[in-house]
C-alpha positions in Angstrom: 0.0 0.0 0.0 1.3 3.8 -0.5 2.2 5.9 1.6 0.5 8.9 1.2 3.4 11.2 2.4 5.1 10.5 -1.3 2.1 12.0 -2.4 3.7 15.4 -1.7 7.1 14.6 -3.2 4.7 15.3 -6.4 4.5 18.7 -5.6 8.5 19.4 -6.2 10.4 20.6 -9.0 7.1 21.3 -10.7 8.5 21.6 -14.5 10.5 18.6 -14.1 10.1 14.8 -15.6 8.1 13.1 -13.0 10.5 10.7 -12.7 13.7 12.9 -11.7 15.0 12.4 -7.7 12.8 14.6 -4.9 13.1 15.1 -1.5 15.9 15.4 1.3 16.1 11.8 1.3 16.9 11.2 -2.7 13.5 9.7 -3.6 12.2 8.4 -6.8 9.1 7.1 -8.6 9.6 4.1 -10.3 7.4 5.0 -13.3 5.9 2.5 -15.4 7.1 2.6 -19.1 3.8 3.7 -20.1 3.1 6.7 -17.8 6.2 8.0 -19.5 5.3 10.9 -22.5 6.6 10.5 -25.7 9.9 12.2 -25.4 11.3 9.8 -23.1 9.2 6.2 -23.7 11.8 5.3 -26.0 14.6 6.2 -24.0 13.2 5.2 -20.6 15.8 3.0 -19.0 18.6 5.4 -20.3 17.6 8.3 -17.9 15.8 6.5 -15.4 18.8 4.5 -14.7 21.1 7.8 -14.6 19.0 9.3 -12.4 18.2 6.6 -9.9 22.8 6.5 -9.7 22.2 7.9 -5.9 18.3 6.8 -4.6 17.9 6.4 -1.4 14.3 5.5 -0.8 12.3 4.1 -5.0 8.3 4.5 -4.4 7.1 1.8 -6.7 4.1 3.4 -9.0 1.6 0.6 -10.0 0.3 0.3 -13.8 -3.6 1.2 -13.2 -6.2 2.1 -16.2 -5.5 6.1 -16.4 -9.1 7.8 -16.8 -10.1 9.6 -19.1 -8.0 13.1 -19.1 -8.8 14.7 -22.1 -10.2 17.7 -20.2 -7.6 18.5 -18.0 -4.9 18.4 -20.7 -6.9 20.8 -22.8 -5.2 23.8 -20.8 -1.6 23.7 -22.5 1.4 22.7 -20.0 3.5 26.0 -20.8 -0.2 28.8 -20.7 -1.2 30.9 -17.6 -3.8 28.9 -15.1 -6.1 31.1 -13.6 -9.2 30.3 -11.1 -10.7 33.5 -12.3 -11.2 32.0 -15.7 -14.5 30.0 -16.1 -12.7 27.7 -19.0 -9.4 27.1 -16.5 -12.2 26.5 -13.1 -14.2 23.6 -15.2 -11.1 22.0 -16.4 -9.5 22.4 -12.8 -12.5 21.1 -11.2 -12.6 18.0 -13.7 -8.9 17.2 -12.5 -9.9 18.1 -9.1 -13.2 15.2 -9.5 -10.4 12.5 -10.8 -8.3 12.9 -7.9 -10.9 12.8 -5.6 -12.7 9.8 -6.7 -9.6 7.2 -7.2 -10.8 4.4 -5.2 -7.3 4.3 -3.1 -4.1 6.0 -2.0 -2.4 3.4 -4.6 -4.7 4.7 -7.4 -4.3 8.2 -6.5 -0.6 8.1 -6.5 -0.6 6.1 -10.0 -3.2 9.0 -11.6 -1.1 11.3 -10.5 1.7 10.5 -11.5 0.6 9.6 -15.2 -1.0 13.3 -15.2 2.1 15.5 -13.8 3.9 15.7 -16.4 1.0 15.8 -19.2 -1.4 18.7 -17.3 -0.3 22.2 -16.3 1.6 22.2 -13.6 0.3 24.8 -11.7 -3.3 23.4 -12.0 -1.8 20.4 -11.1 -0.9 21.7 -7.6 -3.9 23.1 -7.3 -5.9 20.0 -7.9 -3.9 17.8 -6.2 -3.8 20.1 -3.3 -8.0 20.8 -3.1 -8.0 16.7 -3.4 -5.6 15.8 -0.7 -7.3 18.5 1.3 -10.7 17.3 1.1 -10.0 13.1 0.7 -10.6 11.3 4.0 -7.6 9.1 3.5 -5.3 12.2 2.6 -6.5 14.7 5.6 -3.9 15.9 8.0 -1.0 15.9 5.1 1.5 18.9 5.3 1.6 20.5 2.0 4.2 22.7 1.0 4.2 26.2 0.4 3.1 27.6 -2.7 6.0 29.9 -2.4 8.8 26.9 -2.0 7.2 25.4 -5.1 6.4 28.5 -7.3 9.2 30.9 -6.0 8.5 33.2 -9.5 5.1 34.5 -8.1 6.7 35.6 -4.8 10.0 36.6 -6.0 11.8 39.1 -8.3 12.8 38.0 -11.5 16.2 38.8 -11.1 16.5 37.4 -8.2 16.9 34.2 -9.9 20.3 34.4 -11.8 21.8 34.8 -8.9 20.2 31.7 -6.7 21.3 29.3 -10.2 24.5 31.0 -9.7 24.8 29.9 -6.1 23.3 26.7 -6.1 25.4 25.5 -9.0 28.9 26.7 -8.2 28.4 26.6 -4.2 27.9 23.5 -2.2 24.9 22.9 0.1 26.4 23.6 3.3 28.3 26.5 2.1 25.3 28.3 0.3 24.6 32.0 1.4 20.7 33.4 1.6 20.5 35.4 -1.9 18.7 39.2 -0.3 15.7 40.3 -2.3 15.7 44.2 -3.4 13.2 45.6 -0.5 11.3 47.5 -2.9 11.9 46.3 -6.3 9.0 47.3 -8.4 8.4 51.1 -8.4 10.5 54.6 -7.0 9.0 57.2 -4.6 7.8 59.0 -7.4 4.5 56.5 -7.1 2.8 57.4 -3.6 1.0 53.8 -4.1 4.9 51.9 -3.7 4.7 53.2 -0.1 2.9 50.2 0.6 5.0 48.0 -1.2 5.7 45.8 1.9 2.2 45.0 2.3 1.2 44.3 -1.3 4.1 42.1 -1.9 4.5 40.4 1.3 4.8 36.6 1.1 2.6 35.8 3.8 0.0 37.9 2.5 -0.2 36.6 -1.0 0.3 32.7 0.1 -3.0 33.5 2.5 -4.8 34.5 -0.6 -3.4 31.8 -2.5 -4.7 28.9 0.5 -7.9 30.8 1.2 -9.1 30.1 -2.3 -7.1 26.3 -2.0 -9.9 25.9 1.2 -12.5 27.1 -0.6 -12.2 26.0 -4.0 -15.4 27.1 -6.7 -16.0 24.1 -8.9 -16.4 20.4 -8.2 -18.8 17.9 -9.1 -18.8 17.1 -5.2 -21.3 19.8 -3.8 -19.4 19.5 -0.5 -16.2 20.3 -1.6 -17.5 23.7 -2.2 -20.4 23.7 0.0 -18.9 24.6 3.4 -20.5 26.6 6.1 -21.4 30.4 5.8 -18.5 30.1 2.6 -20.4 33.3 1.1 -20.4 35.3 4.3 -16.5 34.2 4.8 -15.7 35.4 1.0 -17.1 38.8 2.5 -15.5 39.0 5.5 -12.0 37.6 4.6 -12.2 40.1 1.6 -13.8 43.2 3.7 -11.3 42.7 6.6 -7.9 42.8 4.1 -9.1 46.0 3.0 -9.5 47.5 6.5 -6.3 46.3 7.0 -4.9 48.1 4.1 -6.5 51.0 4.6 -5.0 51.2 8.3 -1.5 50.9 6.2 -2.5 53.9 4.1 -3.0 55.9 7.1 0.3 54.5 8.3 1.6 56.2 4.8 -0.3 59.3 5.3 -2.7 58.4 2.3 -6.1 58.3 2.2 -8.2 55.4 2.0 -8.9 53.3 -1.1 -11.4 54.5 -3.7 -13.4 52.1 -5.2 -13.6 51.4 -9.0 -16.9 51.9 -9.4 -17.1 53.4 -12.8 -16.1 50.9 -15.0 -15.4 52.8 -18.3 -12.9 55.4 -16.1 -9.2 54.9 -16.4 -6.9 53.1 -13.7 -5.0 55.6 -12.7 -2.6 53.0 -11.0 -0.5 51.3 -13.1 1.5 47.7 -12.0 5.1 46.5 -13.1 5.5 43.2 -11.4 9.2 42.4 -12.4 8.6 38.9 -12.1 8.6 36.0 -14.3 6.7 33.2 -14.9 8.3 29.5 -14.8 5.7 27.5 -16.3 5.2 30.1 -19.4 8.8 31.3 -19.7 7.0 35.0 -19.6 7.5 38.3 -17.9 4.1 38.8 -15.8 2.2 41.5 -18.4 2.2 45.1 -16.6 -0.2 47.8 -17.0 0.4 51.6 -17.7 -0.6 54.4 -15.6 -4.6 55.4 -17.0 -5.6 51.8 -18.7 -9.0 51.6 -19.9 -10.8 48.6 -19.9 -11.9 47.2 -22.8 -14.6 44.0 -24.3 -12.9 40.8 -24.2 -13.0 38.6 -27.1 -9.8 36.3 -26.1 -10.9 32.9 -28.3 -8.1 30.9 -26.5 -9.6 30.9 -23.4 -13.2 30.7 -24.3 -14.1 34.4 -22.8 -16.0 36.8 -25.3 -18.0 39.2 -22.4 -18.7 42.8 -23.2 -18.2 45.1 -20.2 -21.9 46.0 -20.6 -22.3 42.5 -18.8 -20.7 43.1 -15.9 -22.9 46.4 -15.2 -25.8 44.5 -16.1 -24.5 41.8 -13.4 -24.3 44.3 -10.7 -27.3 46.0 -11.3 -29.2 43.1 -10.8 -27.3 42.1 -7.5 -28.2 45.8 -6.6 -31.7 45.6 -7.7 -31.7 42.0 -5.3 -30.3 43.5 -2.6 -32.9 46.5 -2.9 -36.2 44.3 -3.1 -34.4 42.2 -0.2 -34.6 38.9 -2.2 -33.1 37.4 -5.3 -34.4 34.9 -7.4 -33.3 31.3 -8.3 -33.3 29.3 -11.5 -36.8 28.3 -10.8 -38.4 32.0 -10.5 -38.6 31.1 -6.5 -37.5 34.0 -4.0 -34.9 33.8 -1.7 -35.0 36.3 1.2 -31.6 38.5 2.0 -32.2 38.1 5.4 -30.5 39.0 8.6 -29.0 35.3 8.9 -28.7 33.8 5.2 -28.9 37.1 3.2 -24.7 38.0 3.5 -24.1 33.9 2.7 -26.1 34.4 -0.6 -24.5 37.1 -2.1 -21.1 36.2 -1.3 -22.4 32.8 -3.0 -23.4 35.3 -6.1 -21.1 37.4 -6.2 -17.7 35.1 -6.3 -20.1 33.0 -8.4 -19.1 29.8 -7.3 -21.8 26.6 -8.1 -23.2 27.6 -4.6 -24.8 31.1 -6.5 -28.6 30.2 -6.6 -29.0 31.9 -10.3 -25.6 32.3 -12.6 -27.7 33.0 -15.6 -29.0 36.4 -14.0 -26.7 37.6 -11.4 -23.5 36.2 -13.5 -19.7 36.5 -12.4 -19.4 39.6 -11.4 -15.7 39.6 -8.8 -14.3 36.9 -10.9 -14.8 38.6 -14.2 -13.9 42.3 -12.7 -10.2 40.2 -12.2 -10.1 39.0 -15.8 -11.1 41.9 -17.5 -8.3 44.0 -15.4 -6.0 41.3 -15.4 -6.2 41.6 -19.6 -6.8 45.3 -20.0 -3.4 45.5 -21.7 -4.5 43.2 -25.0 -8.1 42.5 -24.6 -8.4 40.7 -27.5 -4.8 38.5 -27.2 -3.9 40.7 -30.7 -0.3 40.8 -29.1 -0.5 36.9 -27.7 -0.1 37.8 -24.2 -1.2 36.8 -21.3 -3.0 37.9 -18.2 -1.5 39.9 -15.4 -1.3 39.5 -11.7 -4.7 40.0 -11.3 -5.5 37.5 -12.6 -3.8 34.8 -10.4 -5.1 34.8 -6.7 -1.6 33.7 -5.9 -0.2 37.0 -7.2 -3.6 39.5 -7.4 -3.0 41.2 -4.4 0.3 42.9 -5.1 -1.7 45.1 -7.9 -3.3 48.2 -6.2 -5.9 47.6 -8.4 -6.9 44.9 -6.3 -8.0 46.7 -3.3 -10.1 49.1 -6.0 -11.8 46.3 -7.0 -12.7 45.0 -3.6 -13.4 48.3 -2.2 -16.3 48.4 -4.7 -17.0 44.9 -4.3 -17.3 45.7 -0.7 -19.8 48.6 -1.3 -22.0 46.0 -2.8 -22.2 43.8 0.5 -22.3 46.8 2.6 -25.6 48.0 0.7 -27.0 45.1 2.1 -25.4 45.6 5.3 -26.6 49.0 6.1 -30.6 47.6 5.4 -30.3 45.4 8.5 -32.0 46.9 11.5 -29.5 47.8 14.0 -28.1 46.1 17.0 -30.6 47.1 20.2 -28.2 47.3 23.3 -30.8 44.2 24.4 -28.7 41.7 21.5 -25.3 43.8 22.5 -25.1 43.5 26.5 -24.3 40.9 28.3 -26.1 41.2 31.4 -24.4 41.0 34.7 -20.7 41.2 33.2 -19.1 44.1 33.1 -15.1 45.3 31.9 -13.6 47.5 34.2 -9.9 47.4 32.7 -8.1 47.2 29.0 -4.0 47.4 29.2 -2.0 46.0 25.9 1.9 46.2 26.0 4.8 44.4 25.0 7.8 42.8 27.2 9.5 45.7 29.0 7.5 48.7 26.9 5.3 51.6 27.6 1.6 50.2 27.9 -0.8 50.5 25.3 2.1 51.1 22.6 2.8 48.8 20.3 6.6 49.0 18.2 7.0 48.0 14.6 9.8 47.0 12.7 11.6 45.5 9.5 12.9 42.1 10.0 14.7 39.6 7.9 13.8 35.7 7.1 15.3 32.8 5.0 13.2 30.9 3.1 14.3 27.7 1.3 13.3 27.9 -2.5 14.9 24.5 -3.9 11.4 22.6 -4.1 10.8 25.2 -7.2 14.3 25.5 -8.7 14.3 23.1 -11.3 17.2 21.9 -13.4 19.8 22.6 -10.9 22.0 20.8 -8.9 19.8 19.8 -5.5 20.6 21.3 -1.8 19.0 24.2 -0.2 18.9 27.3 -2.0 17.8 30.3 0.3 16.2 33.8 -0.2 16.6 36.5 2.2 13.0 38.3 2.3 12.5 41.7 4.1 8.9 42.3 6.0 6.8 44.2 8.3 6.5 42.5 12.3 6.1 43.8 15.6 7.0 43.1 19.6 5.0 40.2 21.1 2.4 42.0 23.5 -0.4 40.5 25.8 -3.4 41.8 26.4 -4.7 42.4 30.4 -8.6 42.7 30.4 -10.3 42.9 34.2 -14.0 41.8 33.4 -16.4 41.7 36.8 -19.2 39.1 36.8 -22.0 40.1 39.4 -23.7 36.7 39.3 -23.3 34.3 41.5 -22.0 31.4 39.2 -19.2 30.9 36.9 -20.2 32.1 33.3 -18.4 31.9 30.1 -17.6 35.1 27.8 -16.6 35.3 24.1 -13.9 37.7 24.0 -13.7 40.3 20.6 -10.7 42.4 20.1 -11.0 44.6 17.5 -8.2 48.0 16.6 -9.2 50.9 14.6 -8.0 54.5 13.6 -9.3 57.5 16.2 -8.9 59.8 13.3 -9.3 59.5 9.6 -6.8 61.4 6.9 -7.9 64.6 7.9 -6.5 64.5 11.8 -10.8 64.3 12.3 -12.3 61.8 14.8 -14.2 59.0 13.1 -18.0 58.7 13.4 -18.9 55.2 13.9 -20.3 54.6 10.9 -17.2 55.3 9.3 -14.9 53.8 11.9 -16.4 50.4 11.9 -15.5 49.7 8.2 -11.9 50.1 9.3 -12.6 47.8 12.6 -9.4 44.8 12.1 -10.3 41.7 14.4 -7.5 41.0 16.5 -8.6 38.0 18.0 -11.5 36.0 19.3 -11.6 33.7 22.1 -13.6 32.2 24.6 -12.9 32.3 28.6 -14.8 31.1 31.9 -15.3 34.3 34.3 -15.9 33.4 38.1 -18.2 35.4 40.5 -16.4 38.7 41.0 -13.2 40.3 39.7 -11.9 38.0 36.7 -8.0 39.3 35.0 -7.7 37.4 31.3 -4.2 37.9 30.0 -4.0 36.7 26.2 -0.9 37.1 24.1 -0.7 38.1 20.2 0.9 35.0 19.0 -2.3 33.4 20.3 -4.4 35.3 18.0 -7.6 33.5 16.3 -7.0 35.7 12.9 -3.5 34.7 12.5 -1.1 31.7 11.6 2.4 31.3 13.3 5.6 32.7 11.8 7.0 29.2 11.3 4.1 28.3 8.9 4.7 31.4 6.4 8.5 30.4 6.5 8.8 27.2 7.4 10.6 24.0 6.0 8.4 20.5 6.9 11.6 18.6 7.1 13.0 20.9 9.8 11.8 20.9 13.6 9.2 18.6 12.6 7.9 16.8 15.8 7.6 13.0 16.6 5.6 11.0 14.2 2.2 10.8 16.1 2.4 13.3 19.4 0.3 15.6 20.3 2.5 18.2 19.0 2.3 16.2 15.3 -1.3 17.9 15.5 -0.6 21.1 15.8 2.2 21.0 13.9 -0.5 19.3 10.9 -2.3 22.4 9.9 -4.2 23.7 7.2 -1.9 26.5 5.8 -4.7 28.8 6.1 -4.0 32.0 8.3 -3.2 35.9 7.8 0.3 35.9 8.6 1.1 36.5 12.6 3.8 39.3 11.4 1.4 41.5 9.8 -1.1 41.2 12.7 -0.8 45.1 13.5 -0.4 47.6 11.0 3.1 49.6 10.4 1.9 52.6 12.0 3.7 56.1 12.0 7.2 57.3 13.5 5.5 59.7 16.0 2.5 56.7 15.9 -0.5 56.1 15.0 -3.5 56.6 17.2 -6.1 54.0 17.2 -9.0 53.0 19.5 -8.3 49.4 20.9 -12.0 48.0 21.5 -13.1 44.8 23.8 -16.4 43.0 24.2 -17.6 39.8 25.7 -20.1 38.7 24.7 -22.8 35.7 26.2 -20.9 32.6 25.1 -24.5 30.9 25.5 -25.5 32.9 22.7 -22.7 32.5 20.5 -21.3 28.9 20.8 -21.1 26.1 18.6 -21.3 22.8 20.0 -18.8 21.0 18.0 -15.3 19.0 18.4 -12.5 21.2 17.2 -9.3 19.0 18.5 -7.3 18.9 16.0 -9.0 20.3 13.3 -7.0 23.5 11.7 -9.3 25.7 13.9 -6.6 28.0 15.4 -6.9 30.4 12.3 -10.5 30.3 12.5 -11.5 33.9 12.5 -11.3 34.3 8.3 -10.5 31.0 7.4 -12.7 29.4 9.2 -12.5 25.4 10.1 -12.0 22.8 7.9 -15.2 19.9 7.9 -16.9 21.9 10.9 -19.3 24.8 11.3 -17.8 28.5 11.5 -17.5 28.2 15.3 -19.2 31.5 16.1 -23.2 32.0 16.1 -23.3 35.8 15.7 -22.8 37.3 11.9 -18.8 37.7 11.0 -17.6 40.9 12.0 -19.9 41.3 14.8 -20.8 44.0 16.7 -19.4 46.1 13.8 -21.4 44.2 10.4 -24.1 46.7 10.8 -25.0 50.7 11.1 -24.7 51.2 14.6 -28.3 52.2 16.7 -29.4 55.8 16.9 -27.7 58.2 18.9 -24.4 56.2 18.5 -22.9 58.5 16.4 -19.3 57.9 17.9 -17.6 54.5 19.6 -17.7 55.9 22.8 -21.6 55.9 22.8 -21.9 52.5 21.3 -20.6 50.9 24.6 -22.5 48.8 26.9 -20.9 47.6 29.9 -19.5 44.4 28.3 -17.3 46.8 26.2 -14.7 49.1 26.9 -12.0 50.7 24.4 -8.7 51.9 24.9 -6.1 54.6 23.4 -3.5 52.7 21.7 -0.3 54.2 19.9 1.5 52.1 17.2 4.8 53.4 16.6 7.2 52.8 13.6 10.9 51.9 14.0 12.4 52.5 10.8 15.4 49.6 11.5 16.2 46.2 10.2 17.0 43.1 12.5 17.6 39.6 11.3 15.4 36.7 12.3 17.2 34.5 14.7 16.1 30.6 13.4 
């Protein structure tokens, strides 16, 4: 029987012949003459023999009947894969079906091997990955970073001479970390490039990149793509990064993000990635300052849409929203409720199978990323390709991208705003009351927080293909901050023990005028800290929480880590935590840069009736630790209340500031974020 672990040595050197060596230990496939391709049948025993001269470990691949995989190898080895595209998502969800549906481990391994070197190779990944994800037999597998195994989408282009350069004159032991340019793709002269480390930051992009992995949009399994409140979490994953980004433009003195609402307008913004793409042997397109979009009639990839049809598409969601129900494929009315209404239009508006009526409410996000992504040759005149918006492994480095969402985020916030308010009734929690908020770091000034730039190896040879093996490091630059724990004194006047639901949330005081916020404002730039539950006794209670416990956020190690290294014992406890699901907004952007003389912000705190909110549900070992946006794999979002509470909706009349939208089970705090303009280096 296979082991399923080999499973992932499929994921390395992704342009490679399947049968080269992979892995620390010097692994390889022994391929069956006729899973080889055509270029090397006839030669088979020739190079499998000189590359097997120093095998360690040979996982034997049996001969099975190969289904039928005509789709999948309709999307050419050497194009551009894109999720966004409906032609790429059917194909990707028909290789995603055949993975899925081999009977065994054994079979999986022998399909998957026949298809790796005849099917794209980054639809590949992402197939095998959504399968090994969502197979019983396959859960609890480690799979590697994107960025190990697609360094070209993380990494500047030239970048790359130099790693070839090291790895094939230097060796292993003696390799140096190759530094990557800080701010490689534009000068001060574009204000945008001040956020440059948030854009491009690796965690950032790979969280993208795994959020859509989790939450795949096509399969002929329902539940695949069927997971709990999965339109609500498309909102709120997407409505939170731009709150976050819009903290960092106040931390750059710019304003926030204007939406692209007027489709036939210009993009002011233009994008030079400076990157290059592996598996097409391409430079990533850019686009020029003031692009216009244009109809796409791109034959290739089975797209002819007018832009006409996307304002026709979000009319009609806007039209739904307005009546307060949408219709189905049958004529029947769904209800945009205070409980299912968010779920549905996030199901519409991605467009995934979920959306109850494709024909009328059609593909609005996905198609506002293609027709950006290919605004620089709608109709492939000049044979190129998309650009970075158009890969969710690489879309959020375009400023473009936060456009598009801001307006995407209007739509969802129509709805929003039509909910009746919160009455203090649904917002107290009677009898508990918070009497104290502190944050600090080890050693600092309370209530500041300090950030910094900070250097970190990460090992790229999974990707680098064609060169001599051994690590080959990249030294990455990026945003993090001190440690700090929270102190919160909560008093419970009852007489029993009761449990809380604690919500941390961090917000601007002012906005880019120096003006205080009004609430309706400020709660659209609310960033969810953390979430978690705690038992208060009768009396005085003191909760002390600290950041690298946060439910939004994934550990350091995970962004950069290496699965051979630190690994713990085969089947500890620690094995489970150590078995996660990749999914997480990095720890080290957790706060937001902040300013030199810092940035003031309004650190808020509820808790809430846990009676109210919980979720009776197992959660052992189940991925749940980065819960808050990613939500938990094969369980229910483990929160009752609508994501984003107490801030999803306008806040009650005669709340017109934070301050008077307090009850007692809330209390806010003045917090300063301060900006250390030095560089340390990340001790392993």
């Amino acid at each position: 029987m296979a082991d399923k672990k080999n499973l992932l040595l499929l994921f390395e050197h992704p342009t490679e012949p399947v049968f080269m060596d992979k892995g620390k230990k010097v692994t390889v496939f022994d391929v069956p003459d006729n899973y080889l391709t055509d270029r090397y049948r006839p030669i088979s025993n020739e190079v499998q023999s000189r590359v097997g001269e120093k095998v360690e470990q040979r996982v034997p691949v049996r001969e099975i009947s190969i289904p039928d995989l005509r789709i999948p190898m309709s999307l050419g080895r050497d194009e551009q894969f894109s999720l966004f595209i409906p032609k790429h998502r059917r194909i990707a969800g028909r290789l995603i079906d055949i993975f899925v549906n081999m009977r065994s481990v054994d079979d999986l391994q022998s399909v998957a091997v026949y298809a790796r070197d005849r099917v794209n190779p980054v639809m590949f990944n992402y197939a095998l990955s959504v399968a090994l994800l969502h197979r019983p037999d396959t859960q609890g597998l480690d799979l590697p970073s994107f960025a190990q195994t697609f360094p070209d989408r993380f990494v500047d282009s030239q970048v790359f001479r130099e790693l070839r350069e090291e790895s094939f004159v230097v060796q292993p032991g003696s390799r140096m970390p190759i530094v990557i340019p800080r701010d490689y793709t534009a000068s001060d002269l574009e204000p945008e490039h001040r956020l440059w480390y948030f854009r491009e930051d690796l965690g950032i992009n790979l969280h993208h990149w795994h959020w859509h992995l989790v939450y795949p949009f096509e399969a002929s399994d329902r539940s695949i793509v069927d997971k709990d409140r999965r339109g609500e979490l498309f909102y709120y994953m997407h409505e939170q990064v731009l709150a976050r980004y819009n903290m960092e433009r106040f931390s750059n003195n710019l304003a926030r993000v204007q939406p692209f609402n007027n489709l036939r307008e210009p993009i002011v913004e233009g994008y030079f990635p400076k990157m290059d793409s592996l598996v097409a042997s391409r430079a990533w397109p850019p686009r020029f300052d003031n692009t216009r979009l244009g109809d796409l009639n791109r034959e290739q990839d089975q797209i002819n849409v007018e832009l006409g049809d996307l304002e026709r598409w979000r009319d009609r969601i806007f039209e739904a929203i307005h009546q307060g129900f949408v219709l189905d494929e049958r004529g029947q009315r769904m209800d945009l409720d205070e409980a299912r209404g968010i779920d549905i239009l996030g199901n519409i508006v991605e467009s995934s199978i979920l959306s109850p009526n494709r024909t009328l409410y059609g593909d609005l996000h996905n198609f506002g990323h293609v027709f950006i992504s290919y605004s620089h040759d709608t109709n492939n005149k000049h044979l190129e390709s998309f650009g970075v918006m158009g890969d969710s492994s690489t879309a959020m480095r375009d400023p473009v991208f936060y456009r598009w969402h801001a307006y995407i985020d209007r739509i969802f916030q129509e709805h929003k705003t039509r909910l009746p308010a919160y009455t203090d009734t649904q917002l107290n929690y009677s009898g508990i009351s918070i009497t104290g908020v502190q944050v600090a770091a080890n050693g600092s000034q309370p209530n500041v927080l300090t950030t910094f730039w900070q250097q970190s190896d990460m090992d790229l040879s999974r990707g680098f293909d064609f060169t001599p093996r051994g690590n080959v490091f990249a030294r990455f630059t990026h945003l993090t901050h001190l440690p700090f724990t929270y102190t919160i004194n909560v008093n419970n006047d009852g007489g029993a023990q009761r449990f809380g639901y604690v919500r941390i949330f961090l917000a601007p005081k002012n906005d880019e005028r120096g003006q205080p916020m009004l609430m309706r404002e400020q709660r659209l730039m609310m960033v969810e800290l953390d979430k978690f539950v705690v038992s208060l006794n009768p009396g005085p209670n003191t909760i002390r929480r600290r950041s690298t416990e946060s439910s939004v956020t994934i550990p350091f190690e995970r962004t950069f880590r290496n699965l051979e290294t630190n690994r713990p014992a085969a089947g500890s406890a620690e094995e489970l935590e150590f078995n996660f699901c990749g999914c997480g907004w990095p720890n080290h952007m957790l706060i937001p840069k902040g300013l030199p003389e810092g940035l003031r912000c309004d650190l808020f705190v509820m808790v809430s009736n846990y009676e109210n909110d919980r979720i009776d549900q197992q959660l052992v070992g189940r991925c749940s630790d980065a819960a808050s946006y990613c939500g938990v794999r094969d369980r229910l979002y483990p929160d009752r209340q609508s994501m984003g509470y107490p801030f999803d909706r306008l806040p009650r009349t005669g709340a017109d500031r934070l301050v008077n939208f307090l009850t007692p089970n809330m209390s806010i705090v003045d917090v300063s974020i301060r900006h250390e303009n030095r560089t340390t280096q990340r001790q392993a």
